[in-house]
C-alpha positions in Angstrom: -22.1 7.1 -23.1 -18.6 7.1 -21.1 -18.3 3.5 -19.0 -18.5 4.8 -15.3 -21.9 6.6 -16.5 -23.2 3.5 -17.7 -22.7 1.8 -14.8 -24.1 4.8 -12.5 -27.3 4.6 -14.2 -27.3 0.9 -13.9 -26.9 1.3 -10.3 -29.1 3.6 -10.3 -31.8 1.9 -11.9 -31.2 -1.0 -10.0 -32.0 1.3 -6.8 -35.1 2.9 -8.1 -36.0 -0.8 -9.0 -36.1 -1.4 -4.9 -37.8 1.7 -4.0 -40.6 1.1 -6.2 -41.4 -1.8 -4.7 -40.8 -0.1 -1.3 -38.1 -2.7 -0.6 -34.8 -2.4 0.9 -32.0 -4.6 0.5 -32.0 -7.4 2.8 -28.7 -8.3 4.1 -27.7 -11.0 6.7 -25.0 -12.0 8.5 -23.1 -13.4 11.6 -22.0 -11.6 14.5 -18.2 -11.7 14.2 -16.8 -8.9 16.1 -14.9 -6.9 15.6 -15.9 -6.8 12.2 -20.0 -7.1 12.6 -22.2 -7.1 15.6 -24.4 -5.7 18.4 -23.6 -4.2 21.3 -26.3 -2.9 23.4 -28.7 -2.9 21.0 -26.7 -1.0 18.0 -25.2 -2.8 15.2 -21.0 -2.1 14.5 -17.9 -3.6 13.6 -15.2 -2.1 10.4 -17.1 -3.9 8.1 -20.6 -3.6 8.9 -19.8 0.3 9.3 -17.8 0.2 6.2 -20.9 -1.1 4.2 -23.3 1.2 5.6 -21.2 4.2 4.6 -20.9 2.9 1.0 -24.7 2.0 0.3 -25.6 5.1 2.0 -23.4 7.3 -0.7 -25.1 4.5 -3.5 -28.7 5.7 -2.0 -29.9 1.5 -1.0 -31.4 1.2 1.6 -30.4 -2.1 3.7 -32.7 -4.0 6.3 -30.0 -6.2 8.7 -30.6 -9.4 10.4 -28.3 -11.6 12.4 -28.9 -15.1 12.3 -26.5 -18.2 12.4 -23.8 -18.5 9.7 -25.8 -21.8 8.1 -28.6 -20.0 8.1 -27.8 -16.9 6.6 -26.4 -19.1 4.0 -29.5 -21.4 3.6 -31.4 -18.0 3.5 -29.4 -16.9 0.5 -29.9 -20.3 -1.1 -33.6 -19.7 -0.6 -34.3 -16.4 -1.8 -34.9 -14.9 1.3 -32.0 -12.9 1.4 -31.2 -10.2 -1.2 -26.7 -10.3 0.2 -24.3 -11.4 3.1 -21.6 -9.8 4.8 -18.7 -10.7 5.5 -18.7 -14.2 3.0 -15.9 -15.7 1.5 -15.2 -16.5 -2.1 -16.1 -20.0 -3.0 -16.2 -21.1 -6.6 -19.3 -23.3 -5.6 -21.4 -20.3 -4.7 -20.2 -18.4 -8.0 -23.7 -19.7 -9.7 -25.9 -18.1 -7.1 -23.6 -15.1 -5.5 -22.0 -11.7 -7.3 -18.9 -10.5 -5.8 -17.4 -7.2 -5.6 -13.8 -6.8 -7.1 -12.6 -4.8 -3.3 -13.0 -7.0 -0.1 -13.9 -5.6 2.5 -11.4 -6.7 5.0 -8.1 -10.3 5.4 -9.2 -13.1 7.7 -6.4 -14.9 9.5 -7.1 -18.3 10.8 -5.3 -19.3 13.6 -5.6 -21.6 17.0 -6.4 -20.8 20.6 -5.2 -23.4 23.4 -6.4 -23.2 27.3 -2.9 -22.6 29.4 -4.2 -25.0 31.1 -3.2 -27.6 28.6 -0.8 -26.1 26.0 -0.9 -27.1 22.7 1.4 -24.4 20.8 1.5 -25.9 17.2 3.3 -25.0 14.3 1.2 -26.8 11.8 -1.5 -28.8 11.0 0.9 -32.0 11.5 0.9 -30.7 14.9 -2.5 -31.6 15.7 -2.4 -35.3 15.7 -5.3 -37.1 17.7 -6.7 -33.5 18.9 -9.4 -32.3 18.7 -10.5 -28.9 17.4 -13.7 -27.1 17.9 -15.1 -25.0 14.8 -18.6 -23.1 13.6 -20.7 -24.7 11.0 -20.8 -23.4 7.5 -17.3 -21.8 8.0 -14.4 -22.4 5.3 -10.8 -22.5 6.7 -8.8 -23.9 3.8 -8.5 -26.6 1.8 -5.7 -28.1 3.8 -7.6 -27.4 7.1 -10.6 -29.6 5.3 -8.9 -32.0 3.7 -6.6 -33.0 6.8 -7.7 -36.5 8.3 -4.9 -36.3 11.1 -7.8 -34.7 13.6 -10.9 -34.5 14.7 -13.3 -31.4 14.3 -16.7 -30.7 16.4 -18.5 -27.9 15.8 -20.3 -25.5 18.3 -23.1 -23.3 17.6 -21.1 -19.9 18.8 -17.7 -18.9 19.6 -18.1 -18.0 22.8 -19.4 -21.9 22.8 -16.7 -22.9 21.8 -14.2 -21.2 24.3 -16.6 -23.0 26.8 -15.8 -26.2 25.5 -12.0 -25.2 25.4 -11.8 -24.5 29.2 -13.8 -27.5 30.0 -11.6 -29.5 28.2 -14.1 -30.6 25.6 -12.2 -29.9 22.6 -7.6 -29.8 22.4 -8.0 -26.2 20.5 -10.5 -23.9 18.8 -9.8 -22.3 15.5 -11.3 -18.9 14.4 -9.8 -15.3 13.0 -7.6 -14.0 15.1 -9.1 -10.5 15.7 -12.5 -12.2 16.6 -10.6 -14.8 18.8 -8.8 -11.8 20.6 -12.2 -10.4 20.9 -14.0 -13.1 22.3 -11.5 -13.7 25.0 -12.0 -9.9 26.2 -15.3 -10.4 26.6 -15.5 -13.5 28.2 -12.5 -12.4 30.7 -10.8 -15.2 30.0 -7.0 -13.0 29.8 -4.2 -14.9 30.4 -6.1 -18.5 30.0 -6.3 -18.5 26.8 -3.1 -18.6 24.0 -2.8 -18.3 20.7 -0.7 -21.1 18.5 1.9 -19.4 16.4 0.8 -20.5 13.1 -1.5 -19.3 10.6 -3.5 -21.8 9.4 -4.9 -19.4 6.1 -5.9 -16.5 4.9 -9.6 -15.3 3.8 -10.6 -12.1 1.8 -14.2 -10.9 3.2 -17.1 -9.7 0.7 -20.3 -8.1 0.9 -22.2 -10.5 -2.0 -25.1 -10.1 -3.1 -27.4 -12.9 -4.9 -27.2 -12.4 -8.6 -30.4 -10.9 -10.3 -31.6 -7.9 -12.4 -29.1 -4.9 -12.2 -27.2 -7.1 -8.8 -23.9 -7.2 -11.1 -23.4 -3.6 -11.8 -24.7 -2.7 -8.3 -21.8 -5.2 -7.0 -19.3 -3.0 -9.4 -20.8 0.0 -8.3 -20.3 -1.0 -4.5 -16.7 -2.5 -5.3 -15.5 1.5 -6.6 -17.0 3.5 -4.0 -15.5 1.1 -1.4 -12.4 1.4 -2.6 -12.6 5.1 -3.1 -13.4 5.2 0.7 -10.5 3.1 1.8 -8.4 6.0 0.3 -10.1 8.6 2.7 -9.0 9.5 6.4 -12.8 8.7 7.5 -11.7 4.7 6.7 -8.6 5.1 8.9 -10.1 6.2 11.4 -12.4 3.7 11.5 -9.9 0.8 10.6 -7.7 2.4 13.9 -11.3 2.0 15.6 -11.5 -1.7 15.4 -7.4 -2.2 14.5 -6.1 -1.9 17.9 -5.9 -5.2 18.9 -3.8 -7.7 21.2 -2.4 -11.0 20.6 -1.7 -13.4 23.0 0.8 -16.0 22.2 2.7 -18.8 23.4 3.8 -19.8 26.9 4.6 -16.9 28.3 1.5 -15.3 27.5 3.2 -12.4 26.3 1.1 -9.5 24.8 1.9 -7.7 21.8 0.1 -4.7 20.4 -1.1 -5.3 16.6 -0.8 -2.4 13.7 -4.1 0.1 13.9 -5.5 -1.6 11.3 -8.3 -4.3 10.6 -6.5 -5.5 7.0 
């Protein structure tokens, strides 16, 4: 039997395994628009879109729920959840999570300063005595991590943590750009709000799924038919949908219009 049918009927099986239990796939995540979240009362974003499109043409069925980011991971830890979207790859989840060869979409890391009180750094030598305000359960690099030349405090949102930026709570926030850019639209908060220069890292962002009987060749299942997709004018026309996006940088608070595309 040729490889790619092997791995169809896998899939397959793996399906009809769910259906006969009348289950669907349970799948949680984090708003983190652009790429995932709810706006009056619908569920969007490139990669939550993305996803749908490929389990739809895999024939799973997916239930959705948003939760906080530690708990969808103490969720996943637990059993209660079948996936996440929109994880990163960490060797220390490799015992418990499968993850498809094609990310879905690149992360950049980067800070946000109030104009108010500037703080355009180049680096993470830059930050010195500051303090920067992050989400629990997030992973922004090993040097980010490691670094003992500043201080972190978490919030429970990131439009939390723009709060505490313009109150002067915490020196800078630090977050993906596009979700930063995002944020800052919907708060109104245009032209009070900079981005630093430097990008702090890079993250690759999976759909995983916790491992179990037929999960892996599901996950290699998901990883071809989401790359076939990428190749197809439907997926740049959605990328272009969530691609168009500002940055705001440095004093000036000049404006500059990103690519048309989420990667």
């Amino acid at each position: 039997m040729p490889v790619i049918l092997k791995l169809a009927t896998a899939a397959l099986f793996a399906c009809l395994s769910l259906a006969a239990h009348g289950e669907k796939l349970r799948i949680v995540t984090e708003p983190w628009a652009p790429y995932v979240y709810e706006e009056q009362g619908a569920m969007q974003g490139l990669d939550y879109e993305t996803t749908v499109i490929v389990f739809q043409r895999l024939g799973v069925e997916v239930q959705w729920q948003f939760l906080p980011w530690k708990r969808c991971l103490a969720m996943l830890e637990q059993g209660q959840a079948d996936g996440a979207l929109d994880i990163f790859h960490s060797h220390e989840r490799d015992a418990l999570l499968l993850y498809p060869s094609e990310p879905l979409s690149e992360v950049e890391f980067v800070l946000f300063y109030a104009n108010e009180r500037p703080h355009p750094v180049q680096g993470l030598e830059d930050l010195h005595g500051l303090t920067v305000g992050t989400s629990p359960g997030y992973l922004y690099g090993t040097a980010f991590s490691d670094s003992s030349l500043f201080n972190r405090e978490a919030a429970p949102s990131h439009e939390a943590n723009f709060g505490k930026l313009m109150r002067g709570r915490i020196d800078l926030l630090i977050t993906d750009r596009r979700v930063g850019q995002h944020v800052i639209k919907v708060l109104g908060l245009e032209g009070k709000v900079s981005q630093a220069p430097a990008v702090l890292s890079r993250q690759q962002q999976f759909l995983a799924v916790r491992r179990g009987a037929g999960m892996d060749l599901l996950v290699q299942r998901f990883a071809a038919e989401l790359k076939r997709f990428k190749q197809e004018p439907a997926y740049t026309a959605l990328s272009a949908k969530y691609g168009g996006i500002q940055v705001i940088r440095g004093f000036e608070h000049t404006v500059e219009q990103q690519e048309s595309s989420a990667q």
